[in-house]
C-alpha positions in Angstrom: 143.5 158.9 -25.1 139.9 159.3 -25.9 138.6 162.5 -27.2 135.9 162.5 -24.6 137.5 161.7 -21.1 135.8 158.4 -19.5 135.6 158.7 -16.0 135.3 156.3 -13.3 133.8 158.4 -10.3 134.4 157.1 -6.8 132.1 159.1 -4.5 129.6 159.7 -6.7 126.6 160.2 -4.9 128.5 162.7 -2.4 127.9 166.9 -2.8 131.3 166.9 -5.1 130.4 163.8 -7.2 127.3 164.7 -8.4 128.6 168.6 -9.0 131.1 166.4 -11.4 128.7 164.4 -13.0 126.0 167.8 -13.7 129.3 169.5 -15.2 130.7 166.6 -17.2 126.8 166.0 -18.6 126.4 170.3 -19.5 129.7 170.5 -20.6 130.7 167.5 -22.8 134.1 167.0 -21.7 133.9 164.1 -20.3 131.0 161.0 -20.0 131.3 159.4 -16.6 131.7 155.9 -17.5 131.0 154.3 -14.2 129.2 155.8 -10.8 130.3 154.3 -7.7 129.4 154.7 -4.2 130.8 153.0 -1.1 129.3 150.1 0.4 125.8 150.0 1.9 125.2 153.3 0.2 121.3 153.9 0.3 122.0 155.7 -3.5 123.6 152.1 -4.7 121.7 150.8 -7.1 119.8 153.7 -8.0 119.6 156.3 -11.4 121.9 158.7 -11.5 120.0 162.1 -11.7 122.8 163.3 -14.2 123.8 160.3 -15.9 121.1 158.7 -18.2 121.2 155.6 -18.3 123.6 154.7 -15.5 123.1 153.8 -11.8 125.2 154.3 -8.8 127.3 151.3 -8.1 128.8 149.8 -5.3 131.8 148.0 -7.5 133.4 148.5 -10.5 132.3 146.2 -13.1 135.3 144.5 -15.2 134.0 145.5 -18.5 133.6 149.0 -18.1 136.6 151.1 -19.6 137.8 154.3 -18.7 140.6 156.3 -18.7 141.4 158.0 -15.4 139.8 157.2 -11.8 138.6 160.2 -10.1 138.1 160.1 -6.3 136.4 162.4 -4.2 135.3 160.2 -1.0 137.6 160.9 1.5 140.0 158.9 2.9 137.6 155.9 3.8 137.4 155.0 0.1 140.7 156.2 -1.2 142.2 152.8 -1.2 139.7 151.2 -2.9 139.7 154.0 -5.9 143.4 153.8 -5.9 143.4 150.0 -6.1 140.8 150.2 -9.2 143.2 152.7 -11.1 146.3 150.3 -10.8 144.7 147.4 -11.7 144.3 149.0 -14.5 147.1 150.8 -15.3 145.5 154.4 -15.6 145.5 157.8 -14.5 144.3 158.6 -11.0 143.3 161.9 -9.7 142.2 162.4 -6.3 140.6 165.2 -4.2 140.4 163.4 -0.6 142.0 164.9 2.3 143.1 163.2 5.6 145.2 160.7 4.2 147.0 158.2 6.5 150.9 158.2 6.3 150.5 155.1 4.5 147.7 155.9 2.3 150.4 158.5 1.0 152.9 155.9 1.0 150.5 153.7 -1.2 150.2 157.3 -3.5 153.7 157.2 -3.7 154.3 154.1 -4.8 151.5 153.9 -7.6 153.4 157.3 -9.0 155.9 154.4 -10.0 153.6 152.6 -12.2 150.5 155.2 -13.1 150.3 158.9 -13.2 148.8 160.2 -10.0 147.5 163.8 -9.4 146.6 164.5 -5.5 144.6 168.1 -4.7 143.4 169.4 -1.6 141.5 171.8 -3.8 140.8 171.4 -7.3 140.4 175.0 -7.7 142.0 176.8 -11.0 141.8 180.1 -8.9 143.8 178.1 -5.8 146.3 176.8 -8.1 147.5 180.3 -9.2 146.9 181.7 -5.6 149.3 179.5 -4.2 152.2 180.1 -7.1 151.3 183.6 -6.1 152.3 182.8 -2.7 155.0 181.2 -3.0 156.8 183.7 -5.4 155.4 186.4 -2.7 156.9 184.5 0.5 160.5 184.2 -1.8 160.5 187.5 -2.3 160.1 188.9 0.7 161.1 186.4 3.3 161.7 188.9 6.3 158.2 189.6 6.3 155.2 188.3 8.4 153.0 186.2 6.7 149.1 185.0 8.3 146.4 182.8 6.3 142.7 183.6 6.9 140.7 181.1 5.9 136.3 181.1 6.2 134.2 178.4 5.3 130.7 176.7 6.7 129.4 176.3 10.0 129.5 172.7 9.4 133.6 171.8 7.6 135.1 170.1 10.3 138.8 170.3 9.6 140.8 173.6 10.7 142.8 175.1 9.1 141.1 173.8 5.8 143.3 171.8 3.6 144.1 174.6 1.3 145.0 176.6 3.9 147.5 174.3 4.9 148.3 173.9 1.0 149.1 177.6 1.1 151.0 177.5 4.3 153.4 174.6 2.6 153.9 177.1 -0.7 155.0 179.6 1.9 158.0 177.3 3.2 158.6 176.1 0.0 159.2 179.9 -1.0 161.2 180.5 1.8 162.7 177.2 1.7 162.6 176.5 5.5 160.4 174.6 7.5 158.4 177.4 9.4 157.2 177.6 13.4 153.4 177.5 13.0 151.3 179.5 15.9 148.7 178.0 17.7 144.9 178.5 17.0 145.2 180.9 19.7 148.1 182.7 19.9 148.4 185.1 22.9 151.4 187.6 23.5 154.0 188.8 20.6 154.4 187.1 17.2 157.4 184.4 17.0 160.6 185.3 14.7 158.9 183.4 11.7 156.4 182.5 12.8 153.3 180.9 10.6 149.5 181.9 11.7 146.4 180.3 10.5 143.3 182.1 11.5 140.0 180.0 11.1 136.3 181.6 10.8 133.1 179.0 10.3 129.9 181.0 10.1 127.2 180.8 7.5 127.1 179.0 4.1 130.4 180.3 2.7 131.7 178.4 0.1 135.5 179.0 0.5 137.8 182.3 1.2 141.0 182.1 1.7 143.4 185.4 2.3 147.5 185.0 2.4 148.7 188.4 4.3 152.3 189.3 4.0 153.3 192.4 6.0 156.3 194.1 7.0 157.0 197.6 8.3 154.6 200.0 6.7 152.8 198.1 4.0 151.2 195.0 3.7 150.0 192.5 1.3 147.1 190.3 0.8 146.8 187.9 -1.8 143.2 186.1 -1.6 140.8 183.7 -3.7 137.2 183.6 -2.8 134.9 180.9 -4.3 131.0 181.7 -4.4 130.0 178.1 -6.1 131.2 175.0 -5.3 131.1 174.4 -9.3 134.6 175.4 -9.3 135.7 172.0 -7.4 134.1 170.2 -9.7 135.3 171.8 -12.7 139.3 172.2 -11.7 138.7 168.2 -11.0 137.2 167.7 -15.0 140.6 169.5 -16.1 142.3 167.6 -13.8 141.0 164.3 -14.8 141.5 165.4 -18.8 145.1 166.6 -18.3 146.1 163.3 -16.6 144.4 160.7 -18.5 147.5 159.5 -21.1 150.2 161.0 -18.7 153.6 159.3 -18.1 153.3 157.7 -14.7 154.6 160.1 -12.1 153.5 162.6 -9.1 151.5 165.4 -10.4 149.5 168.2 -8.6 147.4 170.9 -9.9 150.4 173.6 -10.5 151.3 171.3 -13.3 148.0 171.6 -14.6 148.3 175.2 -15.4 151.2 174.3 -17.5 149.0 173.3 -20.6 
């Protein structure tokens, strides 16, 4: 494994690729070896603002080495970034949410041959949060539990992936599959029942708030993000800590594990 990590970004001319590429050019710890966009991109073909030298590309060129592939489109270019890391036989990290049953499938089955490493957020904060949670929801599995999540006006899933991600560390706490409430709920709380609560206003980053209560006391366990620069530097780590791995399923928990 090289010192420096070289990178082969796949969305890089989205918000969270060029966040990668600023960070990986200030920081030094890792030189994004290749910028791609997707098809018909009006950015393809153009300089990269943080790259020097390089231009946004619509394919991967053959002779350009790297060590892990590191996808943030979205699940319209997943397959494509997923492809490029089998074909050659490297690391794969990949932040895009949405995925198809058989894009997972697809995930799955490249674990078998390459290492892979799938995060709904790439958060360092998040990854701890949701240990937290987990240990929390183990502990005390008679209590109530409700994650309030805020973001932007304009994200268009709800409940965010992480919140979702947080819900699953509860039932894998509790080891149970749990009833989840509806956006609205109206009338009493369901024995076991899972709530998500969902606020959009503003430009918030990213809160996220896991509330355990039972009779008398209650508590909250919450991560709030204030620059999306976090996303893009948990996914540097990420990319780091893969590249080299032995092929397998990773996520960002085993990250913290250093």
């Amino acid at each position: 494994m090289a010192t420096t990590t070289r990178i082969l970004l796949f969305g890089a001319a989205g918000r969270m690729g060029e966040a990668i590429m600023r960070l990986a050019g200030a920081e030094g710890r890792a030189h994004i070896a290749a910028a791609i966009v997707r098809s018909g991109s009006p950015s393809a073909g153009l300089a990269c603002a943080f790259a020097p030298g390089s231009s946004y590309l619509q394919a991967l060129p053959t002779d350009v080495v790297g060590d892990v592939v590191l996808d943030v489109t979205g699940a319209n270019g997943f397959d494509d970034a997923l492809a490029a890391a089998c074909a050659r036989g490297i690391g794969f990290v990949s932040g895009s949410t949405g995925l198809s049953t058989t894009q997972l499938a697809a995930l799955d089955a490249a674990s078998r041959r390459i290492p892979v490493l799938l995060a709904a957020n790439f958060s360092l904060g998040i990854a701890v949060l949701t240990r937290l949670v987990a240990q929390a929801a183990r502990s005390l599995p008679d209590w109530d539990v409700e994650i309030v999540e805020a973001h932007h006006r304009l994200k268009r899933d709800a409940p965010s992936g992480t919140a979702l991600l947080l819900g699953d560390a509860v039932g894998q706490g509790r080891q149970a599959a749990l009833p989840v409430a509806g956006p609205a709920r109206c009338g009493p709380r369901g024995k076991g029942e899972l709530g998500y609560a969902v606020i959009r206003a503003g430009d918030i980053v990213g809160e996220h708030s896991v509330w355990l209560a039972g009779d008398g006391e209650r508590i909250e366990l919450a991560h709030r993000a204030t620059s999306r620069d976090v996303f893009a530097r948990g996914a540097l780590v990420a990319a780091a800590w893969i590249a080299g791995r032995t092929p397998g399923r990773y996520a960002m928990d085993d990250v913290l594990d250093v």
